[in-house]
Structure formats: C-alpha cells, structure tokens
N, C-alpha and C positions, 0 to 999 in steps of 0.2 A: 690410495694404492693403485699402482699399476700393474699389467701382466708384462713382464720383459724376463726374456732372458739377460742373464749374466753370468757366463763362462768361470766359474771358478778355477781353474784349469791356465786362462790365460788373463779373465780379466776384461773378454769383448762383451760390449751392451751390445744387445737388440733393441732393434727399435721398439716404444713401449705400446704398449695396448691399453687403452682408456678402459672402465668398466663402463657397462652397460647404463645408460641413462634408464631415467622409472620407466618412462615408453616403453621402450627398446624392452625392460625386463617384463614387463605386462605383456608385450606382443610374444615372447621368448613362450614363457609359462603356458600363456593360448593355444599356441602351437603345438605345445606338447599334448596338452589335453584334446585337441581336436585330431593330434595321432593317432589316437586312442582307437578311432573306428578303422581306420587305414590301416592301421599295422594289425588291429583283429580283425578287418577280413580277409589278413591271410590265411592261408589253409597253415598248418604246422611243418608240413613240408617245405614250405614254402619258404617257411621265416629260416626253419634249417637249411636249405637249401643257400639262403646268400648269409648265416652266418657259415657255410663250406666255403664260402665265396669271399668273407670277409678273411680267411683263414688262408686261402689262396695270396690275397691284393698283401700280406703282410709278409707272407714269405717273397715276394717277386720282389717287393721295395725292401727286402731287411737291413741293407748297406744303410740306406740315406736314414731310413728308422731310427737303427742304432748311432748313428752320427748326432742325430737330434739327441739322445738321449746322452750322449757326451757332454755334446754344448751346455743342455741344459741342468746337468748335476755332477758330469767331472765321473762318472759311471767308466772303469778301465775299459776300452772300447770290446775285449772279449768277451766279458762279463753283457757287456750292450747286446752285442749279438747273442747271447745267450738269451736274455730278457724276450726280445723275439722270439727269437725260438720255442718258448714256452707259450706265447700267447696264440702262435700261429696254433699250437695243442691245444689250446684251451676254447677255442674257436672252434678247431673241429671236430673235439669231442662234444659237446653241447649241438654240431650242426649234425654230427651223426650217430649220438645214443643218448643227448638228451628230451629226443622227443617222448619216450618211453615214464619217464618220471612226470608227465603233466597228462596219461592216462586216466579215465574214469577209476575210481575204485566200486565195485560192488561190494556191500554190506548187508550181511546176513541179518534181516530185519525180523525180530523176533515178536511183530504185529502184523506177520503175513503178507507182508507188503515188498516191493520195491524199493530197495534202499540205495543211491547212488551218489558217491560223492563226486563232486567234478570241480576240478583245479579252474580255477576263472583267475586274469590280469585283477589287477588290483584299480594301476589305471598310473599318473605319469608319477613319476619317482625321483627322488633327489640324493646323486651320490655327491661327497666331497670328500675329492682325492686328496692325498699326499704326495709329494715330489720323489719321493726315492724311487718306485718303479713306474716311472709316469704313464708306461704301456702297458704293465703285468697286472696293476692294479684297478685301471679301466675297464681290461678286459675281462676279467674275476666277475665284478661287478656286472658290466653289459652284456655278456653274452647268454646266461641265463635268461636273465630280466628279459629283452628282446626277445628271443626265444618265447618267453610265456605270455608275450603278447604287452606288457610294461612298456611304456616311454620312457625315455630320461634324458632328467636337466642332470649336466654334466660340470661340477663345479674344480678344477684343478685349481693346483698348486697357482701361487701366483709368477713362479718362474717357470715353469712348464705349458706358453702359451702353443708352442709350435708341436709338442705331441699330442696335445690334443685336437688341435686343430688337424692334426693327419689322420686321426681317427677318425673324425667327424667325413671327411672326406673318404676314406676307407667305405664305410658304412654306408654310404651314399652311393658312391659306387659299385657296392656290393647288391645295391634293388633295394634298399630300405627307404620308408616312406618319408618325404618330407616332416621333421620335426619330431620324429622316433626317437631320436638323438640330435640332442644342441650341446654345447658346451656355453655355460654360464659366466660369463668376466663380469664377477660380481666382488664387489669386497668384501670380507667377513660379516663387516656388523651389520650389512642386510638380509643374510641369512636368515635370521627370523623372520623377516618377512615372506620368505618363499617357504618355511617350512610352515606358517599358518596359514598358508592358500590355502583354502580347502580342495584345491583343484589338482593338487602335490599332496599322493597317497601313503609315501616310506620314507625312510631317509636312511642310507646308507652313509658311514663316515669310516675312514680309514685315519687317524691320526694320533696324535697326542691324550693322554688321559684327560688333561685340563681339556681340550678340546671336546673330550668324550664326555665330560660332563655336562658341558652347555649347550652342545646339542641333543644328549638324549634327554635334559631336563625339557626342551623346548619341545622336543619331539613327542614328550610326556602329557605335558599342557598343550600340548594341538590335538592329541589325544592317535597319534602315527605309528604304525608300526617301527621300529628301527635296528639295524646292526650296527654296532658299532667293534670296531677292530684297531687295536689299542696299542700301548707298548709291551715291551716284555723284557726281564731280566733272565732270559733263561738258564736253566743249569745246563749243565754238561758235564752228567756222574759216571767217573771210569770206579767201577769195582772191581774190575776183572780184566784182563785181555789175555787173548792166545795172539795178538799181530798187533806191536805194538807201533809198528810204520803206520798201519793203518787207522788205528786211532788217534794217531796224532794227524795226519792227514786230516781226515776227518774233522777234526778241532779246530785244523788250520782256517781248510774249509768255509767253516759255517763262521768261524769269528771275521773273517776279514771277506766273506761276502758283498757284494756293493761297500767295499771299503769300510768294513763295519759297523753300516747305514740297514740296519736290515730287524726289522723288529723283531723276530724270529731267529736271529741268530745266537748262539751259544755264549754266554757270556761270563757265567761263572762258571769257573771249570773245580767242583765238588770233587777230589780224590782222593782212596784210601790209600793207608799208610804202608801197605803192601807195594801196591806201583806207584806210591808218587813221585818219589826221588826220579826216579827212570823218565816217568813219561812227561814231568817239570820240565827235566834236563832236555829232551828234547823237542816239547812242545814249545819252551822260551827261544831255544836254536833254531826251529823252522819262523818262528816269529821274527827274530832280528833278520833273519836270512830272507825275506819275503821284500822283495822290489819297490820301492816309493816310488814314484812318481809320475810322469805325465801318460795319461790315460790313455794315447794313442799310441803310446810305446809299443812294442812287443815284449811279452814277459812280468808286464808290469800286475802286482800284485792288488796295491792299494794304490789309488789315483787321491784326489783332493777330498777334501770333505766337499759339501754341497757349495758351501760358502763360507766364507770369511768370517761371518758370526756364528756361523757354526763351529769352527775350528776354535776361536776364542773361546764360545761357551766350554766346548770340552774341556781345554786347557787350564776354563777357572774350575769344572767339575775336577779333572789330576790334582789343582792344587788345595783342594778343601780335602779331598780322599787324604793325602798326604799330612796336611794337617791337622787330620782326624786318629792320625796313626797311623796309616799306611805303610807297607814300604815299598820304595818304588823300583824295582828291579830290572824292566830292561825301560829304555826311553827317557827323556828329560821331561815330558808334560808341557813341553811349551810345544804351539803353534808356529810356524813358517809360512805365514799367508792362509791360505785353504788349507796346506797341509799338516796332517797331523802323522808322527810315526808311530808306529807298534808300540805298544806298552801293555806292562804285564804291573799289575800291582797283588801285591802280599803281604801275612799279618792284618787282615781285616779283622778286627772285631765284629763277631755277632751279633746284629741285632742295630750297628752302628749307622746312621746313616748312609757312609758309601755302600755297604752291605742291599741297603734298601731301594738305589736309585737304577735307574738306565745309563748307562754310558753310551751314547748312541755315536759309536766311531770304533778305533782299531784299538779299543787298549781292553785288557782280560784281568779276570780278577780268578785267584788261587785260595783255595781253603782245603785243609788237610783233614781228612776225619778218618778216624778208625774202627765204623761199624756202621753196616747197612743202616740200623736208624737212623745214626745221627747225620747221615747222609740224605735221607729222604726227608729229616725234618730241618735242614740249611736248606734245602732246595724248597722244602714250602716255606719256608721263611722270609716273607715279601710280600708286597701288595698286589705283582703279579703274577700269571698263571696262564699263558699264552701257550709254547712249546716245551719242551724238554728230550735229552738224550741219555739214553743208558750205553753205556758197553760195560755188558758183564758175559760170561762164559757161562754159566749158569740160567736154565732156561725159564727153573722154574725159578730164580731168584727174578728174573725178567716179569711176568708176570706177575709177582707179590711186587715190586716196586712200583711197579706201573699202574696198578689197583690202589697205590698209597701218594702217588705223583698228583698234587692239587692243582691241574693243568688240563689246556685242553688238548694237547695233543705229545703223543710221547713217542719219539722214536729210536727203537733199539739197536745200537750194532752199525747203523748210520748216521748221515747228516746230508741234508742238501735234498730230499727223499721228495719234496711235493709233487705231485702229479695231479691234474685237470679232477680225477674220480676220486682223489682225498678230500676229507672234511678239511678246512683250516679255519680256526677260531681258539678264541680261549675263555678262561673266565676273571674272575676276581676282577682287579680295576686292570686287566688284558683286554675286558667288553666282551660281549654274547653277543651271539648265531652265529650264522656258519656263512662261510664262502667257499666257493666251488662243490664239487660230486654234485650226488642228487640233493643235498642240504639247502644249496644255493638258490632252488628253483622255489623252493616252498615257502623262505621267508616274506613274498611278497606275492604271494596267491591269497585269493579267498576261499576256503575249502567249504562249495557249497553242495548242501544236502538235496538232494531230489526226493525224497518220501513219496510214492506213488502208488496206485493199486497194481498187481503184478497182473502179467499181460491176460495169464487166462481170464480176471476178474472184470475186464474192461466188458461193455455191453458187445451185442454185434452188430456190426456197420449193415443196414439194410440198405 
C-alpha cells in the first residue's frame, strides 16, 4: 500500500508516498512519547494559545486547503470551503473555552479530608482517520487531545496524504512541540502493532464498522481506552410540518452533504401518511434537480464519489436493493466513472436487507407509516444508532420521540446543526464516546484523585 492521491474528479495520480519502514515507525512512536514532557510543560494557556494560532494558520490558507480536499476526494469545492470553515471553529473554541473542562474538580469528601480530582494527559494517542473530511475529522480529534496535553500519531486515509501532511505543518507553525503531532504512513495490517506499544495510550478510529471491530477488539486485548465513530443509516422522520420548503431543504441538505459520503447524514426518509405524498413529490423533485458534476463548478450539488470503486460498490449495493424488491424511482443505479446520480429507492421491505445497510453516496430510501410508533420503531430498526431527525409541530411529541430514538444524537426541526460545543457520537454498531464539546476532552484523561488532609489538619511549618 501507498499514500497517493488519486483525483476522482479527473483521474490525476500524485506522486506516491511509501509507508514508513520498522525504523522510521520505531523513531515515529519515540517521538511521540518523549513529547510527552514538552507539550506538558506547557502552561494550559499556552497549548490554547497556538491552538488560537492553529485556528488562525487555517483560515489564512483556506483556498489552497480546500483545493487539497478536492483533489483528494472530488469534495464540491464549496462544500470544501465549508469543511474549513468548521475546523478553523473547532480550533478556536478548544483554544478559547476549552481550557475550563480540564479544571480541578473539588469533591466533598465525607472522611473530612481534601478531595481533588485532576484531569491528567493520558500520554501519546493513536487516531485513524477516514478520507471523507480529511480536515474536520483531524481536527475533532486533535484539538482537544493537544489541548489536554496528549501527543498523536496521526494515521489517515491512504489517499489523503497531502491534508495531512498541511496539518502537520499547521501545527508546527502554530508553537507546538516537536513530535506532538506526526502523521503515520503506515499500512493497515501494522496497526496492531502500534496499538500494542505500550508507549500508545488510546486509540481513536473514525471509519467503517468492520473496521470498528478490529480495532476496538485489538484495543480490547492491549487493554487501551478507545472511541470508535462508525457508520450510520440515519432516519429522517417528517411527522409534521408548518414549512414544508423547509423540510425538504433540509433533507436535501443532509442527504447529498459531501455528495452523500457523510456518515451522519440522513438517509432514510421515515414519513407519515399525512405528508407523504407532498413532501415525496417534492423531496424526489429537489433530488433530480440538484447539479452532478465537476466539483469546481459553480452550483454544483454532488461532485464524484471518492473513487471509482466507490461509485462501483454503490452501484452493485442499487442493484441488490432492487433485486431484493426495491423500486427504483428516480436514477438508473449505474455508475459513470466516480460518478454516481441522485436516487431515490421505494417499497423496502422491513426488516430486508437493504432496509438494514449504509448506502454511503447520493441515493434515499422512502418508507411510509402511519403512526408515531411505527415510526420510531422503522427508525430503530437497524444495527445502527449514530444521528437522527424529527420535524414534527408538536413540541411535546418532539420530546417523547426523541426519549424513544435509540441513537446517539437527535436533532429536531433541523439538519446540518453540528457545532464545535455539541456532543457527536452514537451507539449500537454506530461505536461509543463522544467527539467534540466538553465530551471530547475526557475520553483520554486520567481522572486522578488527590485524597489529602484538608489545609487546617496539616501541622505548622516552624
């Protein structure tokens, strides 16, 4: 395996990137862990201070940024700059109100003592990204971590050598210590090897379920704390609307997000038989109507899939869905290179396989029900439990749904809604803990107890 870009979009290779020889990963690893002192004897300010700075270096570069992020996943370049955009927030909320969440806690010790709990680094950490937001999901990731004093080996996509590599240089340039951040060109199957260093204290993973399995099994047997953030089928249940432009917006939205590469994006659209007809009619007509093509267009909707076996696999997922019973309502299910167009599939059987899977691209699947249950119980109906959305008019029906929603995150009346101070995670085989808000900083602390005699009890200093 190599780290190369490959332009989906036009089809240009980059030059490739060898992975790291054992040396080269030995000296990598070292590194991190002898960060370890360097990056904590910063003060807290400090570390905040140049992630302000790393928050800064990505808004000044966001053109050429987002440009990488074309190259290297076909991402429509607005949607690119957008991706930015979020990270330069997520930077600088961590550089200016996450230093508050890695305070002491005092605890009322009911042995008359001094009770203090104090967030301590863990020590150097192992993410391994995913290619779809090769910046957003970096930054998720590192900016906490850093922050609480954590090193990280930084493991990406293997087509996304050149955002990471800007990162690495960001961060660098921001005052961060030699080896606080590395980026890893390592190929999968030696991953176990760095997550059984004992010198590599987490592991964070963003990817695939099969993937989530073999890493938090390894993570399991090395005995490591881990997040893992997963895929998701989410729903998208209209019971209700007062604007009915706007929920289909909405839907449009979050389905065709990163060209419908977004594991959080809406994917079964759940409606009652109240609004279906309506919001069908026009949620299938904003779909066909949404722009294909080349990512640097202006206007353009959906750009490529990542790659060419991407766009394939999808193609054979439309033609199993169809041959399982589907019906296929707007799009043909065939591929055009990387490209794949909007599809809408209907008539799922419950319970059926396509019912059960990810479609990780631009195509929607349609189920009709006619009553809050059977609505809330199609939507847990699945292996996953990552996001979900309601629009209902009813406030308190919002609250009873969302109390019965087996997900880990639900949001009402919206889409597109993340911000820097929200939790994002899920459950079921979605994967557990949390990234970003104050969630983010604590999965990889040691929360250690101070027990002491309280100040009057101490002798006196003669």
């Amino acid at each position: 395996m190599v780290y190369q870009v490959v332009n989906p979009a036009t089809g240009e290779v980059g030059e490739p990137l060898p992975p790291l020889g054992d040396a080269e990963l030995e000296a990598t690893i070292a590194r991190a862990d002898a960060a370890r002192a360097s990056l904590g004897a910063l003060s807290l300010e400090e570390r905040s201070a140049m992630l302000r700075r790393a928050a800064d270096l990505h808004e000044e570069r966001a053109e050429e940024l987002a440009e990488i992020i074309v190259r290297e996943m076909g991402k429509p370049m607005w949607q690119a700059r957008g991706e930015i955009g979020f990270v330069v927030l997520i930077y600088r909320y961590y550089g200016e109100e996450g230093a508050q969440y890695l305070a002491d806690e005092i605890i009322d010790s009911k042995r008359g003592r001094t009770a203090i709990v104090r967030p301590t680094p863990l020590g150097a950490l192992l993410g391994i990204m995913p290619w779809n937001f090769p910046f957003y999901q970096i930054a998720r990731f590192v900016a906490p971590n850093l922050l609480a004093g954590n090193t990280v080996l930084l493991k990406p996509a293997s087509q996304c050598p050149e955002s990471s590599a800007a990162i690495g240089e960001i961060l660098r340039e921001a005052g961060f210590p030699e080896g606080a951040y590395q980026n890893l060109f390592v190929e999968s199957a030696r991953i176990e090897r760095v997550i059984a260093d004992p010198r590599v204290r987490g592991v964070s993973l963003t990817g695939s379920e099969a993937a989530g399995r073999a890493v938090g099994a390894l993570a399991g047997k090395h005995l490591k704390p881990v997040v893992l953030e997963l895929g998701g089928s989410d729903p998208f249940i209209v019971l209700s609307v007062d604007d009915m432009d706007a929920a289909v917006t909405a839907a449009l939205n979050s389905r065709l997000h990163n060209s419908g590469q977004a594991c959080n994006g809406a994917k079964r659209f759940i409606v009652h038989d109240d609004v279906y007809d309506a919001f069908r009619e026009a949620f299938v007509a904003a779909l066909a109507a949404a722009p294909v093509g080349d990512p640097l267009a202006d206007g353009v909707r959906v750009g490529p899939m990542s790659s060419v076996a991407a766009a394939a696999e999808l193609e054979q997922q439309v033609g199993r869905a169809v041959a399982d019973g589907a019906a296929l309502v707007l799009g043909d299910g065939t591929a055009d290179g990387a490209y794949f167009g909007t599809t809408v599939l209907e008539e799922i059987a419950v319970g059926s396989p396509t019912s059960q899977v990810e479609f990780f691209g631009p195509v929607a699947q349609f189920y009709r029900v006619s009553s809050e249950d059977e609505a809330v119980a199609l939507a847990n109906d699945i292996p996953f439990g990552l996001g979900s959305y309601l629009f209902t008019t009813d406030r308190e029906q919002a609250f009873r749904v969302a109390d019965r929603l087996d997900t880990g995150m639900v949001y009402v009346n919206e889409s597109l809604a993340d911000s820097p101070e929200l939790p994002f995670g899920g459950t079921k085989a979605s994967g557990f803990g949390r990234e970003l808000g104050r969630y983010a900083i604590s999965e990889f602390l040691n929360q250690k107890l101070i027990h002491l005699p309280s100040e009057a009890d101490w002798p006196v200093a003669k």
